[in-house]
N, C-alpha and C positions, 0 to 999 in steps of 0.2 A: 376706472380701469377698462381694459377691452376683452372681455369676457372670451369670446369667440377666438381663440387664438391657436393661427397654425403650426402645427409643429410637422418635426421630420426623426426617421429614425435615423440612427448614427451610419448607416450603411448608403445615405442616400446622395447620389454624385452631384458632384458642384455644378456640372452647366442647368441641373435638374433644381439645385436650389437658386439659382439665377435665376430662372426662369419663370419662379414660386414669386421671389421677390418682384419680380419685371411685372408680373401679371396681375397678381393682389393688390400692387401699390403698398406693401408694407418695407419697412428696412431692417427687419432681423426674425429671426426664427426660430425656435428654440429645438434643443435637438431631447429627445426622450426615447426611454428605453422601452419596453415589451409592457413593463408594468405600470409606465406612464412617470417614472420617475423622471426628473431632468436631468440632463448628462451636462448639456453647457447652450452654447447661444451661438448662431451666424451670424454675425451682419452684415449689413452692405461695406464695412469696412474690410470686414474680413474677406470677404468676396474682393474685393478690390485688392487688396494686397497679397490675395493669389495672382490675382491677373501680372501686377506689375512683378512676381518675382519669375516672370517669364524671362525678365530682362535684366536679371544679376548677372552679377560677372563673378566667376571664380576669383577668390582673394589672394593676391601676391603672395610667394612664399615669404617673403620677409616679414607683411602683417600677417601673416599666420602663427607667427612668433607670439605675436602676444592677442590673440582673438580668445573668444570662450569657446571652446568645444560644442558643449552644452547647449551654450545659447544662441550658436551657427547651425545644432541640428535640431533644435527646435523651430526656427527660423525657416530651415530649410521644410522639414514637414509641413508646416503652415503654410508655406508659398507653393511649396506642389505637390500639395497633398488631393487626392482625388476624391475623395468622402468627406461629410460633414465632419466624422471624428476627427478626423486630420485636421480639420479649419478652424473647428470650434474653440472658442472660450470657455474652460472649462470652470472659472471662477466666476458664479451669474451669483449677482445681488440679489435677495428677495425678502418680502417683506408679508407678511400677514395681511389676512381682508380688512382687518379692524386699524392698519394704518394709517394714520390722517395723511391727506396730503401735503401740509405743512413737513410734515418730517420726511415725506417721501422725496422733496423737493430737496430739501437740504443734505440728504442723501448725494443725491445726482450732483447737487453742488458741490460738496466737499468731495465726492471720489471721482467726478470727473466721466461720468458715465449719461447715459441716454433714456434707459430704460432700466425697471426691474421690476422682478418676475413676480406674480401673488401665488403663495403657496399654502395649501391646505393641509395637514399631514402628510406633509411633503408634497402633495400633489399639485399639478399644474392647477391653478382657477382663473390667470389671467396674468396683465401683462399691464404695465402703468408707463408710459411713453412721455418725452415732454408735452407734445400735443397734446395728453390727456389730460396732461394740469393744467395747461392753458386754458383748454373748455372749462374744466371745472371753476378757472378762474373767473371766467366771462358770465357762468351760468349760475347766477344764485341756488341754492337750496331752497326748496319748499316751506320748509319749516322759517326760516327766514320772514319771510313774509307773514307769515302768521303772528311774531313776535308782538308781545304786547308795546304801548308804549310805556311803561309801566319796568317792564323787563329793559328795556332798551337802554332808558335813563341810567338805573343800577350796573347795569353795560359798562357805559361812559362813566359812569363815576368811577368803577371797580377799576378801569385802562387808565384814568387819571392817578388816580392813589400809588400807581405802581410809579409814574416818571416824578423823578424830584424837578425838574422845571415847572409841572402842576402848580399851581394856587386854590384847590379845593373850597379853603373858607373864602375867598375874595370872587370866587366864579365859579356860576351855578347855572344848573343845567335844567333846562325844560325839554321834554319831547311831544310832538302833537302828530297824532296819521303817519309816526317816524321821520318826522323829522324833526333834528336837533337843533334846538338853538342856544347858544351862550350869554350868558347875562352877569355883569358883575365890570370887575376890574381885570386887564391883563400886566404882566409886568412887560411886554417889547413886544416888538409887530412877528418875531419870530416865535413867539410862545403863541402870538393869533392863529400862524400858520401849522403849525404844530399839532394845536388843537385841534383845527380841522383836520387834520389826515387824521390822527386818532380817532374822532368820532366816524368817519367814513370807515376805518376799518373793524366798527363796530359790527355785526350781523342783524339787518334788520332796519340801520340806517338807509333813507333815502335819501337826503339830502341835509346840507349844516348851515345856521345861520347864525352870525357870529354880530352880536350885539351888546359885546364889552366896550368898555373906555380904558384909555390909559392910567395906571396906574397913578391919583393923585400923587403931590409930592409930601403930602404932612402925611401919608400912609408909608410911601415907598421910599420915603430919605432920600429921595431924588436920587439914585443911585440906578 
């Protein structure tokens, strides 16, 4: 996450949070109250879609017959509203410091969102962005390295036992300085391939060396 993260009180004027985002290089901004609680979130979307409701057009009387009230003057506050409160998202995602990134991701996938917020007893601690996962994607952990090769193997075995396409008794696993290599029998060149991305998503693997053969036929029923 991004520890260091700006915020604005809810009284604070939009060209003033433009100007936040233009200048930091960030794309959203959280808005919090006196106590440090969150209220909700700007982003560069929302800043944007102030801008453009510069250029709405009032709605004909006749779809006004069947518009929402509601959700025309919500729409309207949002697009020309002068304070962060006006702009803001009041519905911000957040998650705890102890969330893995794995779930944080899948977060963002299934709701269709950017960013969310790390909360301490409610309090701001930070802020997890796609970028954020991307680094942590690219950057191995520390402890990683350290893995034994020993741990590593039990690794790979434990990620194998879980897919039913595995062959566990017919191919077996060595690791040496972490790296994996495969020995035994495969049943099809898509179970070779397979294998290897599972051992690569191991923690700790550096590289996979795959030294199976095909599945004889008086083992495999030629099937």
């Amino acid at each position: 996450m991004t520890p260091d993260v700006v915020t604005v009180p809810p009284e604070t004027p939009v060209m003033a949070m433009a100007r936040l985002l233009a200048d930091r290089g960030i794309s959203a901004v959280p808005v919090v109250d006196a106590a440090g609680k969150v209220l909700g979130i700007v982003t560069e979307a929302d800043l944007i879609r102030r801008l453009a409701g510069e250029e709405d057009k009032p709605a004909s009387w006749f779809s006004s017959l069947f518009s929402d009230p509601a959700g025309q003057a919500e729409r309207f506050a949002r697009t020309h509203g002068v304070t962060a409160k006006d702009l803001m998202t009041e519905k911000v995602v957040s998650v705890a410091l102890d969330t893995t990134a794995a779930h944080i991701a899948h977060m963002m996938e299934e709701q269709h969102i950017r960013r969310v917020v790390v909360l301490e007893d409610d309090k701001l601690k930070g802020i997890v962005s796609r970028a954020d996962l991307l680094r942590a994607l690219v950057t191995p952990a520390h402890e990683e390295a350290e893995l034994s090769d020993e741990r590593i193997r039990r690794a790979v075995m434990a990620a194998m036992k879980k897919e039913p396409w595995t062959d566990t008794f017919y191919t077996m696993v060595e690791v040496e300085n972490g790296v994996v290599t495969f020995h035994g029998f495969r049943r099809s060149d898509a179970v070779q391939r397979a294998l290897r991305v599972l051992a690569e998503n191991v923690p700790g693997v550096k590289s996979v060396t795959d030294d199976t053969q095909p599945m004889p036929v008086f083992i495999y029923g030629g099937v």
